[in-house]
SEGU-366871 format. One line per field, with one value per residue (C-alpha): x, y, z; residue number from 0. Coordinates in steps of 0.25 Angstrom, whole numbers, plus 5000, padded with zeros to 4 digits. Each point is the difference from the previous one (the first is absolute). Last residue first. Example, Ala and Ser with C-alpha at 12.3 -4.5 7.8 and 13.67 -1.06 7.14 Angstrom:
BEGIN
u	[5055  4994]
v	[4996  4986]
w	[5029  5002]
num	[1  0]
***
This chain:
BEGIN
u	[5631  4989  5005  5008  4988  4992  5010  5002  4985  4999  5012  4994  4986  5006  5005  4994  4992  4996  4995  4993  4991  4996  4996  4993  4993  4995  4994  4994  4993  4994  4996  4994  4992  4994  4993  4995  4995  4992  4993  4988  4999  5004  4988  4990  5010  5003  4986  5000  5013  4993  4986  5008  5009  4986  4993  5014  4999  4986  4999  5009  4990  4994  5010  4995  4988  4988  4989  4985  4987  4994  5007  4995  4992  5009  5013  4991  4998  5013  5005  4991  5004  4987  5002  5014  5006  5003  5013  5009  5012  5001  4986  4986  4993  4991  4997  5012  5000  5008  5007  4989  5011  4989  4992  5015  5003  4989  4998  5014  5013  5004  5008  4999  5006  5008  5005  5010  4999  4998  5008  5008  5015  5010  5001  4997  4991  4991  5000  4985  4997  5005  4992  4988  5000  5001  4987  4993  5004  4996  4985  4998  5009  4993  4986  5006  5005  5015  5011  5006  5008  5008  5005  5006  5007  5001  5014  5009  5011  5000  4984  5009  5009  4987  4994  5012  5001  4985  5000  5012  4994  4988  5007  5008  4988  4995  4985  4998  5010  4990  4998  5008  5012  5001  5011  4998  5012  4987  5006  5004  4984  4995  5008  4997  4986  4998  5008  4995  4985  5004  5005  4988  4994  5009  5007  5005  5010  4999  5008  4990  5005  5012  5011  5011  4994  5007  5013  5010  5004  5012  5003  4998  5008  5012  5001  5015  5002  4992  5010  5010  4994  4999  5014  5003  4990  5008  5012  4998  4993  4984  4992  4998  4995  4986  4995  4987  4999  4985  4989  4986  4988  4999  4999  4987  5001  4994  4997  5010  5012  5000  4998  4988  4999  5012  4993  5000  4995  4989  4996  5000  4991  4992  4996  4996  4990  4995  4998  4994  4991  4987  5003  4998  5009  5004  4992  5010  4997  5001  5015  5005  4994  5005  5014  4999  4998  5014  5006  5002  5013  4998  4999  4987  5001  5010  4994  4987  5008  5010  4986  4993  5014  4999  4984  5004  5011  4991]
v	[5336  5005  5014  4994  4990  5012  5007  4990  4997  5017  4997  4990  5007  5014  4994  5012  4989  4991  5010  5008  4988  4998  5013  4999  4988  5004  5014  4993  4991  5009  5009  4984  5002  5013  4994  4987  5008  5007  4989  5005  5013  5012  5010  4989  4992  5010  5001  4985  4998  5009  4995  4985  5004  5004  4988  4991  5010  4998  5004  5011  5007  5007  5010  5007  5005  4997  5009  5002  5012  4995  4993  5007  5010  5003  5001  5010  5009  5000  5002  5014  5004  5004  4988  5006  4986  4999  5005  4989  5002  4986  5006  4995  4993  4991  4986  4995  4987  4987  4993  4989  4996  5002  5012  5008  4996  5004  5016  5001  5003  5001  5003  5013  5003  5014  5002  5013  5007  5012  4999  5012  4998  5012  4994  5015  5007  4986  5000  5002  4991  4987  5004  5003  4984  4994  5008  4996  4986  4999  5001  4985  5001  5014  4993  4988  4989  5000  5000  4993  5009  4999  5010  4999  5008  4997  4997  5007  5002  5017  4995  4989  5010  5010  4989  4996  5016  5002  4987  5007  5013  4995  4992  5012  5010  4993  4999  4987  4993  4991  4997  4988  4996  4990  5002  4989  4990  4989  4989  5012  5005  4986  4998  5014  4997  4995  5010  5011  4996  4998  5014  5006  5009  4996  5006  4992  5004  4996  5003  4997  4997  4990  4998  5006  4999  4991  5007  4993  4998  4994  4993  4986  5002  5003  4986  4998  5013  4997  4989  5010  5009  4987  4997  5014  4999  4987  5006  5013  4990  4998  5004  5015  5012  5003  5015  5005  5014  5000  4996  4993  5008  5006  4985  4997  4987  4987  4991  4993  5006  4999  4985  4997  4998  5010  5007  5013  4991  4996  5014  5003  4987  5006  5014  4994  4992  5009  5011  4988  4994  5008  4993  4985  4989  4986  4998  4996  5010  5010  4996  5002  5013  5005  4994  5011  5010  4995  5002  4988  4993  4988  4984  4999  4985  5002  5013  4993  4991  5014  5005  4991  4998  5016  4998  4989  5008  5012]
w	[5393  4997  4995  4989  4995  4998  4991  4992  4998  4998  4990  4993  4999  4994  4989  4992  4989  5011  5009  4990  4994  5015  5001  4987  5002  5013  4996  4988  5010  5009  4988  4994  5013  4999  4990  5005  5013  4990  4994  5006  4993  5007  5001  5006  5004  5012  5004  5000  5009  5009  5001  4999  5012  5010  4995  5007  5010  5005  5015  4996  4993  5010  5002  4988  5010  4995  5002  5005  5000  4987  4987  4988  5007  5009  4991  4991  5015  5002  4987  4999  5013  5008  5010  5003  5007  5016  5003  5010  4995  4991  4993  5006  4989  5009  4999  4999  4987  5004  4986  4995  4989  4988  5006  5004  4984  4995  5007  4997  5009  4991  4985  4999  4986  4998  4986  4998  4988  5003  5015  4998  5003  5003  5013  5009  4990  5000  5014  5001  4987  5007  5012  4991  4991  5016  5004  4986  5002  5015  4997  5005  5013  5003  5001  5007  4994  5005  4991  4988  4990  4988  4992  4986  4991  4985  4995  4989  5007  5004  5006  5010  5003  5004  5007  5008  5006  5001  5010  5008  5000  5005  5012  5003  5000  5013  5000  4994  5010  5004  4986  5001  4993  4987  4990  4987  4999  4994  5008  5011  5001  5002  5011  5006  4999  5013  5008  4993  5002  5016  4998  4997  4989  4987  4990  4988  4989  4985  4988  4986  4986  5002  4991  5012  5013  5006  4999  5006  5014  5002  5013  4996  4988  5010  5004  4998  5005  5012  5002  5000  5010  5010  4999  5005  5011  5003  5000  5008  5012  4997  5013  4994  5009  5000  4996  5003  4991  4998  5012  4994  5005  4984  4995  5008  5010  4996  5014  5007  4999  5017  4997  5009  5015  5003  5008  4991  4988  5008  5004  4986  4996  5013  4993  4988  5005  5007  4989  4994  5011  4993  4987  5005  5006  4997  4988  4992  4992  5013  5003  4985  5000  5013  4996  4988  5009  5009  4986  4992  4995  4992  4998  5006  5004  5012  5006  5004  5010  5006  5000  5009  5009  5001  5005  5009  5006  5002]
num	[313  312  311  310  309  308  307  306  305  304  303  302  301  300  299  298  297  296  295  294  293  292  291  290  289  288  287  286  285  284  283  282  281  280  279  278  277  276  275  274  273  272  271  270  269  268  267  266  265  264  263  262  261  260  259  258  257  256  255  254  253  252  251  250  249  248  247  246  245  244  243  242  241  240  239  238  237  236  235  234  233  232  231  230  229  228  227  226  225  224  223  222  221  220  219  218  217  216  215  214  213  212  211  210  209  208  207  206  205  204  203  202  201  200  199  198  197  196  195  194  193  192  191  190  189  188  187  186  185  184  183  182  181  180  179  178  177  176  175  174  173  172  171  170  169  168  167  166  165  164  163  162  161  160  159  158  157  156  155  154  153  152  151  150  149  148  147  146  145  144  143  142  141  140  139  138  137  136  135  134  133  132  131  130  129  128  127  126  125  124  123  122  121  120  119  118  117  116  115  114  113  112  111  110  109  108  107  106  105  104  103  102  101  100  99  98  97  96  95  94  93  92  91  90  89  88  87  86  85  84  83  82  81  80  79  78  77  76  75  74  73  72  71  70  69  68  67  66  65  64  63  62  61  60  59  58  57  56  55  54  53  52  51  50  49  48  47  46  45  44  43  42  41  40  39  38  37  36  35  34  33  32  31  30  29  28  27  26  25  24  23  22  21  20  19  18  17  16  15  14  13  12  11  10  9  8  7  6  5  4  3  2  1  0]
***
């Protein structure tokens, strides 16, 4: 076990993310270092790894829901320090302010994803553009729904076309997952006040192109995550198989090619942004600087917070 941990703790260094003891699977087989029949193994002695202390107990991406609320930490900073701290922040409150982004834009975009290996590698992406990324995981729950339905509806009272994006699993379900997220919006519709009419849903992967072009690892089956073989007689079922037979590929996958991976994303996001959108939201960046700056000055508020700095470091 310890030459297995030193193995990933080696491979870990040039990934540059987070990915779920499933992910690892996938990175470990496109090096060729195992097959699909040793995953469930595979995944079962990263775990065990972690419990002996032979990897980083945080090693591997963990989903948000298992995460413990209400920890609290007491302060290292004495009174003074923590005071002098505040003020500084004060100094740099245009780094704190959130603007609008989303003022002269026509389109507001949110991002769900399959797998929170996909979370975890587009998340980077997701906070250049500020668009909310979560994964469908949490599909079911009314709360995740609600709170999608909810930015939507503000964005529509602000002139902006709603926009959701999603990157899944290609699998006969994966593919048809447009009609399926448009009906969970429409479900709850009493409940949000918000009815999807004019709601744009774009599936931008996993694709047929895209897993040929990066060689990503097909399943040859299309047994679901519980175990239930597929409904033959189901009309997508039986279309997915004559497209692209009895096989899947699990979003997982793509973690083997992240730097394609972020250019999927980053693409499906130009796609409805523009590509000068980074220079946009920018010059918002910059006005908010410029004005905070411009209000120090004309309060006096930055000589006193220096006099007041100099005070408590005394």
């Amino acid at each position: 076990m310890i030459a297995f941990a030193q193995k990933l703790i080696e491979i870990d260094k040039t990934t540059g993310f987070k990915v779920s003891s499933r992910g690892w699977c996938y990175q470990l087989e496109g090096f060729g270092l195992i097959n699909k029949g040793q995953f469930d193994l595979i995944q079962n002695l990263i775990n065990e790894c972690r419990k002996d202390g032979l990897l980083p107990i945080d090693f591997v991406a963990e989903e948000e829901a298992r995460k413990f609320e209400g920890v609290e930490n007491p302060e290292t900073q004495t009174p003074s320090e923590y005071l002098a701290s505040f003020i500084e922040a004060v100094m740099r409150a245009e780094n704190y302010y959130t603007p609008d982004w989303w003022v002269g834009e026509k389109f507001y975009i949110q991002i769900l994803v399959e797998k929170i290996d996909l979370l975890t590698l587009f998340e980077p992406i997701c906070k250049e553009y500020h668009i909310p990324i979560a994964t469908s995981k949490g599909w079911s729950s009314i709360l995740q729904r609600a709170e999608i339905a909810e930015r939507f509806k503000e964005a529509e009272q602000k002139g902006l076309k709603p926009v959701l994006l999603y990157c899944g699993d290609h699998d006969p379900f994966g593919l048809a997952i447009s009609d399926f997220l448009l009906k969970n919006l429409v479900d709850i519709e009493r409940g949000t006040g918000w009815r999807p009419d004019n709601l744009i849903i774009d599936r931008f992967g996993l694709n047929y192109n895209f897993i040929i072009e990066n060689n990503l690892s097909w399943i040859d089956n299309l047994v679901s995550g519980t175990g239930k073989q597929p409904d033959t007689n189901n009309p997508i079922v039986k279309k997915y198989i004559q497209q692209f037979g009895i096989r899947k590929v699990e979003a997982n996958a793509i973690v083997v090619r992240p730097d394609a991976g972020r250019k999927l994303c980053r693409l499906a996001i130009i796609k409805f942004l523009g590509s000068d959108a980074l220079e946009r939201f920018q010059k918002k960046r910059q006005a908010i600087i410029d004005t905070f700056q411009k209000l120090r000055e004309e309060t006096g508020v930055q000589h006193a917070l220096k006099e007041a700095l100099d005070t408590l470091e005394r």
